[in-house]
N, C-alpha and C positions, 0 to 999 in steps of 0.2 A: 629437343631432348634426346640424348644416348640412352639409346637399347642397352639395358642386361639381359648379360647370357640368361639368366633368369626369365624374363619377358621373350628372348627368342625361344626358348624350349617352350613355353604359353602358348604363344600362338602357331610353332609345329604341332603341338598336340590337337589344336583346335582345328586347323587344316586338317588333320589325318582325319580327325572324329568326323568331322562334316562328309568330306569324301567317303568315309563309309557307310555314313549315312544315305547316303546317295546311291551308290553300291546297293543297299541289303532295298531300299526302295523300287530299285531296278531289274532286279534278280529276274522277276515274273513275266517282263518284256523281252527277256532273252531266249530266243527260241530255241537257240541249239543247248543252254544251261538244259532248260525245261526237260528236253528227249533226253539230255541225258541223266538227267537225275528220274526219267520215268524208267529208262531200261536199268540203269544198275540198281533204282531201288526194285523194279521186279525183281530181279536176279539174287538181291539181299532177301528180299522174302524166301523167296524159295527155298533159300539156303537153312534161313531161320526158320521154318517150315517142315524142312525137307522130313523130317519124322512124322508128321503128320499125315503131309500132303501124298506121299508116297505110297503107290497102290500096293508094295508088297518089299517083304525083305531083300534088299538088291545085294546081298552075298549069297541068300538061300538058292542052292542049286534043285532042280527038279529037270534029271536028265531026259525023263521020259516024255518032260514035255520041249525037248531042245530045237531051235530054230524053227519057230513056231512065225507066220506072219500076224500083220495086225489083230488083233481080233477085240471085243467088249473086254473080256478077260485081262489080254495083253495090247494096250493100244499101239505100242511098236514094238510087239513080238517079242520074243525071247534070244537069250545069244545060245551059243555051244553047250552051254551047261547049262540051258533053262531058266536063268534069272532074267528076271524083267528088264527088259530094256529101261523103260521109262522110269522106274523105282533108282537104276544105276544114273540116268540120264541128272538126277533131281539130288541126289546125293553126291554124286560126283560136281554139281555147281558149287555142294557146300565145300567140297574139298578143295576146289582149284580156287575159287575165290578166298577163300581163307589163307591158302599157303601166300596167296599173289598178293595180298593184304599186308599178310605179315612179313612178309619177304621183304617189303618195302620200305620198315618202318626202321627195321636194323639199318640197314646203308644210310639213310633219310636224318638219322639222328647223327651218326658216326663221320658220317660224311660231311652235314651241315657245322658239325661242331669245328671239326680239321680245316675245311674252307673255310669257317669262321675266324680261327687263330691265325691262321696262315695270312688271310686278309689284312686282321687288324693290325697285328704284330709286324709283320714282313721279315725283312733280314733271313738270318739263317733260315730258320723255323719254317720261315717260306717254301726257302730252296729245299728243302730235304722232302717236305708234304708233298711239291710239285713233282720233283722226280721221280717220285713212287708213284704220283697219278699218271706220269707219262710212259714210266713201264708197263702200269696196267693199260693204259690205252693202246699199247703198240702191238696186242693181243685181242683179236675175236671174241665178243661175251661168249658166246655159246660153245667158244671152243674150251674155253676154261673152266665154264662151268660144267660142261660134261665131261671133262679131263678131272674136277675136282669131286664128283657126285662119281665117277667110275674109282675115285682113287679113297674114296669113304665108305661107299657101299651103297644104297639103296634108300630111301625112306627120306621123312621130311625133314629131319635136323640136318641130315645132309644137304638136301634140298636149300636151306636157311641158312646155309652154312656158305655153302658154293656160290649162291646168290649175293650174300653179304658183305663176301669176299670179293665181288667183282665191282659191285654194283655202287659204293661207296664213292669212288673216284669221279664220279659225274655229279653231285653232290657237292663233293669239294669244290671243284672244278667255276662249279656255278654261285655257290654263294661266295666265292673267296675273290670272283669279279663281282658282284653285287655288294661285298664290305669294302675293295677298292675305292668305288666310287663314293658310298655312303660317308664312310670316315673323313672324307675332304669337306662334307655338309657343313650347315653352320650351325644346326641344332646338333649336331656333332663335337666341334670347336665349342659350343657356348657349354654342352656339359661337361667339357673338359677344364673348362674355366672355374666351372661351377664347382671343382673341387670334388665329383663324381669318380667313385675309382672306374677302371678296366672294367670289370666282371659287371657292376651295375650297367655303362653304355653301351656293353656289347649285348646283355641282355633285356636291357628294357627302352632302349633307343636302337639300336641299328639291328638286333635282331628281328623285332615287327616287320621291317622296310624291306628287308632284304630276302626274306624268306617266303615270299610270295611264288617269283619262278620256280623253284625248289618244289616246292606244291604242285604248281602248273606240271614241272616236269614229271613229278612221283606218279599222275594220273596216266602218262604213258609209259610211266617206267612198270606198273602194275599189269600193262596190258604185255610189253618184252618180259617180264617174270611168267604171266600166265602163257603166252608163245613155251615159253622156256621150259616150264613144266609138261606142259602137251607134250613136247619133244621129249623129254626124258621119259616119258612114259608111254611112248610111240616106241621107244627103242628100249623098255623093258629095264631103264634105270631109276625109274620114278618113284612113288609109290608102289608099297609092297602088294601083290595079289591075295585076296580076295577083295582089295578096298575099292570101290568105284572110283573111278578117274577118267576123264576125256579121253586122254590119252590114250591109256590102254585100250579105251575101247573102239576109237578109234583106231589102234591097231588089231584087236581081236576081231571086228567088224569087216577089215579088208579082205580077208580073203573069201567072205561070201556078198562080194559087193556088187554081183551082176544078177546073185538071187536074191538076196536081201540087204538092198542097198540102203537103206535106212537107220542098219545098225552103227555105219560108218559117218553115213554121210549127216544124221543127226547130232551127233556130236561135234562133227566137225562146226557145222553152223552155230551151235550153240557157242564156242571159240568167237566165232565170226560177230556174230551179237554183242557178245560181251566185249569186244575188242572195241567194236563201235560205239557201245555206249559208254565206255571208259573216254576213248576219243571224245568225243561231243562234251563228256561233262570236261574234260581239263581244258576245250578249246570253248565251253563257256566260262569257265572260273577265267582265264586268262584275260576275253573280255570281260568279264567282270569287274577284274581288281588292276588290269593295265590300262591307263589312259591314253595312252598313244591306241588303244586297236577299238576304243570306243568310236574315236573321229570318226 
């Protein structure tokens, strides 16, 4: 008896279901998933917290009590103007995580969509998408993005801005080889048979399949946005002052780094942290949802 397109879309659906089922059963035995969904969910607490948790207002200056070291009062001392370090330390996680968040989500749609079209479609459409992604490529992120954050000004729309502008192209790049391959499928072919327009198979057949790496990637693309932010707020283009930021304090911190090396060098780590546990979670989602890295 001959298969219809009908009957092959059936049982592609039934294959994906199963295998995610398998997926969300397994989750719990993956160890590197596990560490990292325990550091980034501390780090989201924190964040979601941070008004709480926060021993004292980390904009409030109190000069008289300035570079002050650890004490019950101040657990890692105070900077040049007397604000809590650890109060800026807990506030500024909410800041860099959030912009590194959102920074991600712009390119991630904009990008996914373009690689999208570009894939299914081809022809022209193709060639003009790729071109633009290969200009952007033949350029430094970091140089563009602080070439674009100097040439806006300061603050986070800029930030979102300069980001979004760069960051799209690796997005395209990635899902418009993941719809290459997809659209030759046969659950592909059978819902084109099936008399399914465009916009239905791109969004409820091959966008599910293909949009996995894309993910995978965004978990270290989060971790290159929060680098990138540190950076521009090491060099005084970041976020505007009085706001808590790694960054800056990390820069405001160096030059009392051999007396009070803690104002720098805490921050910095806390970078360090989140970079790894951003790490570990996209390199457990990857084995997760890729069956080649299960073997």
């Amino acid at each position: 008896m001959t298969a219809t397109p009908t009957d092959a879309l059936v049982a592609f659906k039934q294959r994906r279901r199963a295998g995610r089922t398998r997926s969300v059963k397994a989750w719990y035995r993956n160890g590197t998933l596990v560490s990292g969904i325990a550091i980034v969910g501390a780090l989201i607490l924190i964040a979601l917290l941070a008004p709480i948790i926060a021993p004292a207002d980390p904009i409030q200056q109190h000069l008289q009590h300035a570079l002050q070291g650890p004490s019950w009062q101040h657990l890692l001392g105070t900077d040049k103007f007397g604000r809590d370090v650890l109060s800026r330390l807990i506030w500024g996680t909410r800041v860099d995580l959030r912009i590194g968040f959102l920074a991600v989500l712009i390119p991630f749609v904009f990008g996914s969509v373009l690689g999208g079209l570009a894939g299914y479609f081809g022809g022209w459409l193709d060639t003009i998408i790729m071109r633009i992604v290969d200009v952007f490529f033949a350029f430094p992120f970091y140089i563009i993005v602080i070439a674009l954050v100097f040439a806006l000004g300061s603050g986070e729309t800029s930030i979102y801005l300069a980001i979004a502008a760069v960051s799209w192209v690796s997005y395209a790049r990635i899902v418009r080889g993941e719809v290459l391959v997809a659209k030759k499928q046969d659950y592909v072919t059978a819902a084109r048979l099936g008399g399914f327009s465009h916009a239905r198979i791109m969004l409820r057949h091959i966008g599910p399949n293909v949009l996995s790496q894309a993910i995978i990637y965004a978990m270290s693309d989060i971790v290159m946005d929060i680098m990138a932010i540190v950076t521009l707020g090491y060099l005084g283009l970041g976020i505007e002052p009085p706001t808590a930021e790694w960054g800056s304090m990390i820069s405001d911190g160096q030059e009392f780094i051999t007396t009070l090396w803690m104002q720098a060098t805490i921050p910095g780590l806390a970078v360090v942290v989140t970079s790894l546990g951003l790490s570990l979670l996209g390199d457990g989602i990857a084995d997760l949802i890729s069956p080649e890295r299960r073997k």
